[in-house]
C-alpha positions in Angstrom: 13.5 -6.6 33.7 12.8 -2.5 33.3 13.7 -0.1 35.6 10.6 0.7 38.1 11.0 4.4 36.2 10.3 2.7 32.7 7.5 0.5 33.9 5.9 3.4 35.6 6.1 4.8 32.3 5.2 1.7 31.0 2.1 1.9 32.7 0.8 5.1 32.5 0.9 4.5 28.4 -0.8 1.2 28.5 -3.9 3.0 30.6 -3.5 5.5 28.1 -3.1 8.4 30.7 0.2 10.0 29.2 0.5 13.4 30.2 3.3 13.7 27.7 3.8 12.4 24.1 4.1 8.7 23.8 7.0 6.7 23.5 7.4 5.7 19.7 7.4 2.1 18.8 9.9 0.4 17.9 11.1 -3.4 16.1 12.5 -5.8 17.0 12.6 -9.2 15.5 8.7 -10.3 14.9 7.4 -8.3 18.1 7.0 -4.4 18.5 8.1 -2.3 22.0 7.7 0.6 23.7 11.1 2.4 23.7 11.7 1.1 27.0 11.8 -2.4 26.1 8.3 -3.1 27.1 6.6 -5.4 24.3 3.6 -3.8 22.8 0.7 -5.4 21.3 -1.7 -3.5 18.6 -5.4 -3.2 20.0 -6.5 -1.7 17.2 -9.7 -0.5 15.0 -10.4 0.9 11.3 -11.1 4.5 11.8 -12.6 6.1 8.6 -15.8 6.8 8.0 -17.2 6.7 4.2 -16.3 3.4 2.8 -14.6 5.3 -0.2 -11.7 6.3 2.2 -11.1 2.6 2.9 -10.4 1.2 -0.6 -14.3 1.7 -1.9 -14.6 3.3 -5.6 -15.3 6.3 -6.1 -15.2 8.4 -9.4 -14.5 11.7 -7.8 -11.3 10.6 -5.7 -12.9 12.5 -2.9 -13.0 11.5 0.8 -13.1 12.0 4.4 -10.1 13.0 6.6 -10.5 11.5 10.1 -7.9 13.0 11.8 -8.3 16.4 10.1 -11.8 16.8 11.7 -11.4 17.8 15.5 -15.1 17.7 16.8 -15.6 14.4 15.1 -12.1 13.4 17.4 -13.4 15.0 20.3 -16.5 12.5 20.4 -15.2 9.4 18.9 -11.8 9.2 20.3 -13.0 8.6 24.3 -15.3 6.4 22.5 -12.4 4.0 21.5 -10.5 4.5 24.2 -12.8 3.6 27.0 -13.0 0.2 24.9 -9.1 -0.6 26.0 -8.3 0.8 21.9 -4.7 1.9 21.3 -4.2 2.0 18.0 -6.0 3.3 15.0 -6.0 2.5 11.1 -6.8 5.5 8.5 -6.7 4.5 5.1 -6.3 8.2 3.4 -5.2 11.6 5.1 -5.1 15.0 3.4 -1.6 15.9 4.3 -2.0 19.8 3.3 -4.6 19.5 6.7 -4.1 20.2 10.2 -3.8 17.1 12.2 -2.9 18.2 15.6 -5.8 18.6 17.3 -7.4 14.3 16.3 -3.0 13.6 17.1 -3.0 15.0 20.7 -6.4 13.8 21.7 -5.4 10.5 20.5 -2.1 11.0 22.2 -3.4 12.0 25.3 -5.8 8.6 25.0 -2.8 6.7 24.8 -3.9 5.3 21.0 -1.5 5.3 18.1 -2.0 5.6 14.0 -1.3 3.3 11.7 -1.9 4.9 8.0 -2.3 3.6 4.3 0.1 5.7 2.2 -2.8 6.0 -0.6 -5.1 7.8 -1.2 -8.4 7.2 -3.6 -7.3 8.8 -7.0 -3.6 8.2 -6.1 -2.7 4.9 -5.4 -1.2 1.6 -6.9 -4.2 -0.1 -9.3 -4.2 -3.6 -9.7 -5.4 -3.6 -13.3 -3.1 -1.2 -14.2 0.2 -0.4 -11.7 2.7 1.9 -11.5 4.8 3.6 -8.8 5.8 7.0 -10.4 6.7 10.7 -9.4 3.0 11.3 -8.5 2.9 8.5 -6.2 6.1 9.0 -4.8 5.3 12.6 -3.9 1.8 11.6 -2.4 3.6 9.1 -0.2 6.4 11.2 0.8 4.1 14.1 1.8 1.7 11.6 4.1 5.6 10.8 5.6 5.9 14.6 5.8 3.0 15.1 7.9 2.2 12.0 10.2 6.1 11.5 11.2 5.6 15.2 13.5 3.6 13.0 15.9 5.4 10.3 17.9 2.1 8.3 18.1 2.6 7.2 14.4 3.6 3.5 14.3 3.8 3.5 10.5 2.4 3.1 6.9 0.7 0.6 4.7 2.3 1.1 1.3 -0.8 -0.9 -0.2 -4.2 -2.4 0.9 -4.7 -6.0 -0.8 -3.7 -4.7 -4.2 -2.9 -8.4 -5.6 -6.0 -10.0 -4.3 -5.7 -13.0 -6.5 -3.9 -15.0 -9.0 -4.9 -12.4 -12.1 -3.1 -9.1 -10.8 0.1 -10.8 -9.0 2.0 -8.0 -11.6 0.9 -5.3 -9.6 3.1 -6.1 -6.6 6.4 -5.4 -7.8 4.8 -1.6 -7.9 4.1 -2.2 -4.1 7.1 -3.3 -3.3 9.3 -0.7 -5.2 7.0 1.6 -3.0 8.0 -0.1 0.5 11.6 0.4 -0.7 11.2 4.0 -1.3 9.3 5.0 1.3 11.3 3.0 4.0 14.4 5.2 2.5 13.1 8.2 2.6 11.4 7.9 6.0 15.7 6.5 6.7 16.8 10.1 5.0 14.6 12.6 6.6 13.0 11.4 9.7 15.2 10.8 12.7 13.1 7.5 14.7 12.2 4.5 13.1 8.5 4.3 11.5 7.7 1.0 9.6 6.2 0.6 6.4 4.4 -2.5 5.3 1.6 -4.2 3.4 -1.8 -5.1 4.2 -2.7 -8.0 2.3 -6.3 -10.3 1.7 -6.7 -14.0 2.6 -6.5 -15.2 -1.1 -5.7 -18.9 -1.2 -3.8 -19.2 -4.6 -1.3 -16.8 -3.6 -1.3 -16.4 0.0 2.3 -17.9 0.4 3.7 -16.8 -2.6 2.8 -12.8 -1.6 3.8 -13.3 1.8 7.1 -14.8 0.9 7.8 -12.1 -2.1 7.4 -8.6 0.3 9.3 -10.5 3.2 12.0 -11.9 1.0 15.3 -10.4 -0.5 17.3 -7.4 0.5 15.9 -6.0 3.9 15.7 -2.3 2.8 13.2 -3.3 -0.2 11.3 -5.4 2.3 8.3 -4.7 4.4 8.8 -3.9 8.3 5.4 -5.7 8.8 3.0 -7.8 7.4 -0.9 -6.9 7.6 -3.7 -9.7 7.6 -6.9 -8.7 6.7 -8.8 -11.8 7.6 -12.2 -12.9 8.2 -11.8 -16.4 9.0 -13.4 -16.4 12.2 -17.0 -16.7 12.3 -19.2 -16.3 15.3 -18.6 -19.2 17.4 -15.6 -21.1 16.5 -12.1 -22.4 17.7 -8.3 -21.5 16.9 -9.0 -25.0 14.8 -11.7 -24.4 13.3 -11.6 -21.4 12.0 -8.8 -21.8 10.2 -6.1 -19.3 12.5 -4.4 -23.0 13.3 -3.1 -23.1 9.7 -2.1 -19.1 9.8 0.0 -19.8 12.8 1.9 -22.2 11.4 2.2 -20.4 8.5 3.9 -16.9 10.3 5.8 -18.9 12.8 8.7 -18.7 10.7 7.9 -15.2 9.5 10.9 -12.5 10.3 8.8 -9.0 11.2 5.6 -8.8 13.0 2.9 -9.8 11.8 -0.6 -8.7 13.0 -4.3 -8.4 11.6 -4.6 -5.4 9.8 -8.2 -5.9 9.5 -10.4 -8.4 11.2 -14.0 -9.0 12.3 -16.3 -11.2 10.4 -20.0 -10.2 10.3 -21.6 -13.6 9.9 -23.9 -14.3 11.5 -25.9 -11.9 12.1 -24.3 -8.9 10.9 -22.1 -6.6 13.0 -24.9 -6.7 15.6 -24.0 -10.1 15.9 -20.7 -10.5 16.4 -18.9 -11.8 19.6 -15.4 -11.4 19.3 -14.4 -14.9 20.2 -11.4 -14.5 17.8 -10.2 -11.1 20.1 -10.0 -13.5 23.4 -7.7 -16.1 21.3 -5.7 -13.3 20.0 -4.8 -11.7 23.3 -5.0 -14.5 25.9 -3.8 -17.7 23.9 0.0 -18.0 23.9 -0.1 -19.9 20.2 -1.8 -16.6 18.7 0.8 -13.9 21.1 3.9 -16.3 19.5 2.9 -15.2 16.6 0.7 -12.4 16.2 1.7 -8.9 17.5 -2.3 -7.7 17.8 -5.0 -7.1 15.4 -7.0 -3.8 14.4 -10.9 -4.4 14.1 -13.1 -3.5 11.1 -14.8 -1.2 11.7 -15.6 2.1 13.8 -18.4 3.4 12.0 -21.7 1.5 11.1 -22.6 1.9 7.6 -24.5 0.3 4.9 -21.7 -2.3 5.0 -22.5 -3.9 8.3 -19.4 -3.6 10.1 -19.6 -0.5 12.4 -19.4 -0.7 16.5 -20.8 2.4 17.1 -23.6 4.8 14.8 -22.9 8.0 14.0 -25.9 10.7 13.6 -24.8 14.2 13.2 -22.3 15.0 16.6 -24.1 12.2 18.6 -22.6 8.7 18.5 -23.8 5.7 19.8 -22.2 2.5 20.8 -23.6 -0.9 19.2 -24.2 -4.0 21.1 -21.0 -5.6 19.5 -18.6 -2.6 20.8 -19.3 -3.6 24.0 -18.4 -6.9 23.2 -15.3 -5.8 22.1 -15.0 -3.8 24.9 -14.9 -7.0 27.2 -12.6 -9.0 25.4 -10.0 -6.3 24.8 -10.3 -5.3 28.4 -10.3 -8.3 29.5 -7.0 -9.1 27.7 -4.0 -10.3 29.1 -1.6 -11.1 26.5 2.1 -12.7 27.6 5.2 -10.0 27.0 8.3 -10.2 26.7 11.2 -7.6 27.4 12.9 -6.4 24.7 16.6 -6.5 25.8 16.0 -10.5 26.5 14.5 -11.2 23.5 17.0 -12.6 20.5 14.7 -12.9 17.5 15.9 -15.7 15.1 14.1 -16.1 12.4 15.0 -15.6 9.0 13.6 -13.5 5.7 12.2 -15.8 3.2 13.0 -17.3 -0.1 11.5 -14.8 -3.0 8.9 -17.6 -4.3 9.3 -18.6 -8.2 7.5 -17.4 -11.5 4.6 -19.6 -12.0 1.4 -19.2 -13.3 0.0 -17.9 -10.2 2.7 -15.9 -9.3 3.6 -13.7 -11.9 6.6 -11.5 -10.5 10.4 -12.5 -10.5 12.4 -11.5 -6.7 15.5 -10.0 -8.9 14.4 -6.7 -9.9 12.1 -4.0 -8.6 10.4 -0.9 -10.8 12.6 2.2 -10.9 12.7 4.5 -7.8 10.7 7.7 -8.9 13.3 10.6 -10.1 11.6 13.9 -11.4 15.0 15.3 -12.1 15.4 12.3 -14.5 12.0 12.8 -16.0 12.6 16.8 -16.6 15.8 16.2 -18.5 14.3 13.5 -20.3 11.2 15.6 -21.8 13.5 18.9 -22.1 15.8 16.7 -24.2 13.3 15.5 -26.8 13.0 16.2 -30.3 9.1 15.9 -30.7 6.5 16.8 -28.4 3.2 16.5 -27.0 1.1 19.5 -27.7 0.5 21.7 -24.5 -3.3 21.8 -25.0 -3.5 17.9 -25.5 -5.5 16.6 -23.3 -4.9 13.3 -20.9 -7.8 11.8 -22.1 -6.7 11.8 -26.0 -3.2 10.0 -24.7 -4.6 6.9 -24.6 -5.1 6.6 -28.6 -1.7 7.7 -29.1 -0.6 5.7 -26.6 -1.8 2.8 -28.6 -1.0 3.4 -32.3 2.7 4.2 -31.2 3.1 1.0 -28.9 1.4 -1.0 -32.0 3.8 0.0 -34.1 7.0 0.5 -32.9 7.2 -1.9 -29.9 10.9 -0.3 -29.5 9.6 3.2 -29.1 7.8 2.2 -26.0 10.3 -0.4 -24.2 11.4 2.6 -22.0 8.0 3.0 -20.4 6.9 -0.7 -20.0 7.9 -3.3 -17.3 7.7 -6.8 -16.9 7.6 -7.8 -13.6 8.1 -11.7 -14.0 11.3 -10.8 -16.1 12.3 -8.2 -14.0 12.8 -5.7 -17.3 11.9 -2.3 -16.7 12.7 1.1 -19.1 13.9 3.5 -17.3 10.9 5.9 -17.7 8.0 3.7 -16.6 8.3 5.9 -13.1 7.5 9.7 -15.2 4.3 10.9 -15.4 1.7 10.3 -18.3 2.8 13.2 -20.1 6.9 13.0 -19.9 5.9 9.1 -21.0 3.7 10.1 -23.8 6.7 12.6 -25.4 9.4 9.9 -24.8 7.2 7.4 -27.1 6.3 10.3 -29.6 10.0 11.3 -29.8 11.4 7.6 -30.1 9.1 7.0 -32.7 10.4 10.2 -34.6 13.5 9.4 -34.4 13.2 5.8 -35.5 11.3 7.4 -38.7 14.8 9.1 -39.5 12.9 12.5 -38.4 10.3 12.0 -41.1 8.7 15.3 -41.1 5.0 13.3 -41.2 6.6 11.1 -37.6 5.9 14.5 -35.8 2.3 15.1 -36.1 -0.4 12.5 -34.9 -2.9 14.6 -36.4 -1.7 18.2 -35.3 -1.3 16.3 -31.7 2.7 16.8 -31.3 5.2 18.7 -33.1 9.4 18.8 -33.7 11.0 20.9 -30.9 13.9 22.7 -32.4 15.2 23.1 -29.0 15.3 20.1 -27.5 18.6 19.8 -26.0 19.7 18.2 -22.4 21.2 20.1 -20.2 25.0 19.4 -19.7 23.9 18.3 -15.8 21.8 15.7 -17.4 24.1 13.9 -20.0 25.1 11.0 -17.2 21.6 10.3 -16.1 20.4 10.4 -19.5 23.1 7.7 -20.8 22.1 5.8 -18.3 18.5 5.8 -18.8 19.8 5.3 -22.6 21.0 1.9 -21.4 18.5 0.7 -19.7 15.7 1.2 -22.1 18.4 -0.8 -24.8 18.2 -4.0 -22.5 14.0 -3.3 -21.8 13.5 -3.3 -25.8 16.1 -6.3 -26.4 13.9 -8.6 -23.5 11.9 -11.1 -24.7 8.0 -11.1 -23.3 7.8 -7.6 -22.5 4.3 -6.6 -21.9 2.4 -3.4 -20.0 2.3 -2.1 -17.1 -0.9 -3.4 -16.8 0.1 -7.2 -18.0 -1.8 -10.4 -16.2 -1.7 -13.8 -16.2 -4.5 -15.0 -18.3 -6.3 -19.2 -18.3 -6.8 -20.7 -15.3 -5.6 -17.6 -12.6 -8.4 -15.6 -13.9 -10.6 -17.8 -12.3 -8.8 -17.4 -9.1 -10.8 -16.2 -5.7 -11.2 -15.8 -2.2 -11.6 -18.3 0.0 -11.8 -16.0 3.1 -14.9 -15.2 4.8 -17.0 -12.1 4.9 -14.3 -9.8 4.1 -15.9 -6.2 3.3 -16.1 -6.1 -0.7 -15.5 -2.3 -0.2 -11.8 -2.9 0.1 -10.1 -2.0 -3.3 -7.5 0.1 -5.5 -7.8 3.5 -7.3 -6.4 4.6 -10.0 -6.6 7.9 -12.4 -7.8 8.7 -15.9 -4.0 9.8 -17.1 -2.3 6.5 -15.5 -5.2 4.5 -17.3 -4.3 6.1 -20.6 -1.0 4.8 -20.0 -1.2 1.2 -18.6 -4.5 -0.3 -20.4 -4.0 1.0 -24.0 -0.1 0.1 -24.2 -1.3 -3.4 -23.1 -3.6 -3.6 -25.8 -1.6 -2.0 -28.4 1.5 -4.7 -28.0 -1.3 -7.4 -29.1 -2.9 -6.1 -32.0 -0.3 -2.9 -33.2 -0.3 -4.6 -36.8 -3.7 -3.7 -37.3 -2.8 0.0 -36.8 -2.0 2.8 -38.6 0.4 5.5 -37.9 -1.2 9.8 -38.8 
């Protein structure tokens, strides 16, 4: 039991009437708390309006800030409140913005933030993945900014970046990401904040990604696992929908587990939903065993068909399915547990095997992100990209260089299902693009003609590393000889080809707006190095 003090406080933060900041969440086991042991379950919605925020494409990389825009706060956020709401999700901040205005009135309502790390032209690309210094630095700086506010639960490092048996690869990237971030957040922010994965209801590798982020050393692995799942359809059952089989899937599961997105729009559209599945969630003790809470998809109504309220202009308007929302989360009464009685016991699980649907080994992670690395490299190097090339000419060079001299490149590629990685696979386009140009060179014997690529790189007579660099650089040096002795290395970018590219979604109704970025320089990189290893006898070096 809490003291009467702490269940006062209790109280007041669950009515979301806090006259003072709210307690942070914590973990513990599969189940989150208040700091005063109370258990706390996520009532949650999707709060981003413009669909290219929330994983849509976009070719500008542009989007929508919604908690950087106060008046828009201001009328939405007693909106969700007054519907029992006390958590949001944002899938992309701007952290050079002012968030404290949308943080204290969403403080004061008693609602936390949950945030995707990401944002649309920075983020972890299925087809194509990476987790280097630009990434790191995006992620670090969304850390930065949200962890001022002690109504930030956490971070999604990725939004269902595998979504199927094709792009498994891509996960390793993810993961290396959770590992970072969850350090750095360990390094420079004093409470805890989780950091997990939000993941889609794919049926040929549901287990296996489930298993892979949960499984392994605890510092690489997530601190929660998102669902977004659309299983439940209008009028249904536990059963019936499906949830039966998800329960006894997580029962075993080690960190909480909730629905990071949920809310199917069939039948009817979101007009006709009736949030059966919010009633089970809350009020059925199968679901509170084993689900910490679920955030629902969506807040605004858009041409997507999944908004609870429509937004003209500053006037807002609740939808006939908000307030059926509104009863069932109201209405809730989920069974708690204290946290000081609660001994959690189960265990992480096994990293799942290489097979052909799962395509990424539990041994070895991507390199963490180290711009000091990077700079000592590219100062070090004997031949050089010119400083008016431009990123979209990389790609070319990319490829005749990779074709090749498959050596020149091992210390930018990575093989996930091997667990090889070169050392430089985390620098940016351009500090990769010199290390292949220079390797080359100096695999030519300095040729004076292995310089050139058509006027596009030149020797740099004063290439030398710094003395502060010579241990890093060895090291790197090492790596990148065990990356170009590994047998199938591929791209970044590498997938599983026959029968997993036929893989798909079995889940219902899940928004098709929900997908990965990625940028014009990281493309250059990824797609044409992939291609290159196939058919690099067929080119010919300038």
């Amino acid at each position: 039991m809490v003291t009467s003090k702490a269940a006062l406080v209790a109280g007041l933060t669950l009515a979301g009437q806090a006259a003072a900041a709210l307690q942070p969440i914590v973990m513990k086991g599969t189940k989150f708390f208040y700091e005063n042991g109370t258990q706390f379950y996520i009532k949650g919605i999707a709060y981003q309006q413009d669909t290219t925020g929330a994983g849509g494409e976009t070719t500008t990389g542009t989007f929508k800030d919604p908690l950087a825009d106060a008046d828009a706060c201001k009328r939405d956020v007693p909106i969700m409140k007054a519907a029992g709401t006390n958590a949001i999700r944002t899938y992309a901040i701007d952290p050079t913005k002012d968030h404290s205005a949308c943080m204290k009135l969403l403080d004061d309502a008693g609602i936390y933030v949950i945030s995707d790390l990401s944002e649309p032209a920075k983020s972890i690309n299925r087809d194509d993945p990476r987790w280097d210094v630009t990434l790191f630095k995006r992620y670090t700086s969304v850390i930065d900014e949200l962890s001022k506010y002690d109504n930030v639960i956490g971070f999604f490092a990725g939004n269902e970046v595998s979504n199927n048996a094709t792009n498994t690869k891509a996960s390793a990237y993810v993961k290396a990401a959770v590992r970072d971030s969850k350090k750095y957040i360990k390094d420079n922010v004093k409470r805890w904040m989780g950091v997990g994965y939000a993941a889609n209801d794919d049926p040929n590798i549901r287990a296996e990604i489930a298993h892979y982020f949960n499984c392994g050393d605890q510092d690489q692995a997530i601190d929660f696992w998102g669902y977004n799942i659309y299983e439940w359809c209008g009028e249904s059952s536990i059963k019936k929908s499906g949830y039966q089989d998800q329960i006894d899937f997580f029962s075993n599961y080690s960190v909480p587990v909730f629905f990071a997105e949920y809310g199917c729009n069939e039948p009817g559209g979101a007009e006709g939903r009736i949030f059966q599945e919010t009633t089970a969630l809350y009020n059925e003790k199968v679901m509170t065993d084993v689900f910490s809470g679920g955030i629902v998809y969506m807040y605004f109504q858009e041409e997507n068909d999944y908004g609870l309220v429509k937004v003209s202009g500053n006037d807002a308007k609740t939808l006939k399915n908000y307030d059926k929302l509104k009863t069932a989360v109201l209405g809730a009464k989920p069974e708690t547990v204290d946290m000081d009685s609660y001994t959690p016991d189960n265990e992480p699980a096994e990293c799942p095997d290489v097979t052909k649907n799962w395509q990424v080994t539990g041994k070895a992670l991507p390199p963490t992100p180290d711009e000091s690395l990077c700079e000592c490299m590219f100062n070090s190097l004997t031949c050089v990209p010119d400083k008016n090339l431009k990123a979209e000419e990389y790609g070319d060079i990319f490829g005749t260089v990779c074709g090749n001299d498959k050596d020149a490149c091992a210390g930018i590629l990575g093989d996930p299902s091997t667990g090889v990685y070169g050392a430089y696979a985390m620098c940016n386009a351009k500090q990769q693009l010199g290390y292949v140009m220079d390797q080359y060179y100096k695999n030519q014997k300095y040729a004076s003609h292995a310089c050139s690529f058509n006027g596009a790189a030149s020797p740099n007579g004063s290439g030398k590393a710094d003395a502060s660099c010579s241990a890093a650089l060895k090291s790197a040096d090492a790596a990148n000889a065990v990356a170009a002795t590994a047998t199938a290395g591929s791209g970044n970018g590498g997938t599983d080809g026959g029968d997993a590219a036929a893989a798909t979604s079995s889940s219902f109704a899940s928004p098709v707006a929900m997908k990965s970025f990625f940028s014009v320089a990281d493309m250059a990189v990824g797609l044409y190095v992939v291609v290159a290893m196939g058919v690099g006898a067929g080119m010919v070096m300038l």
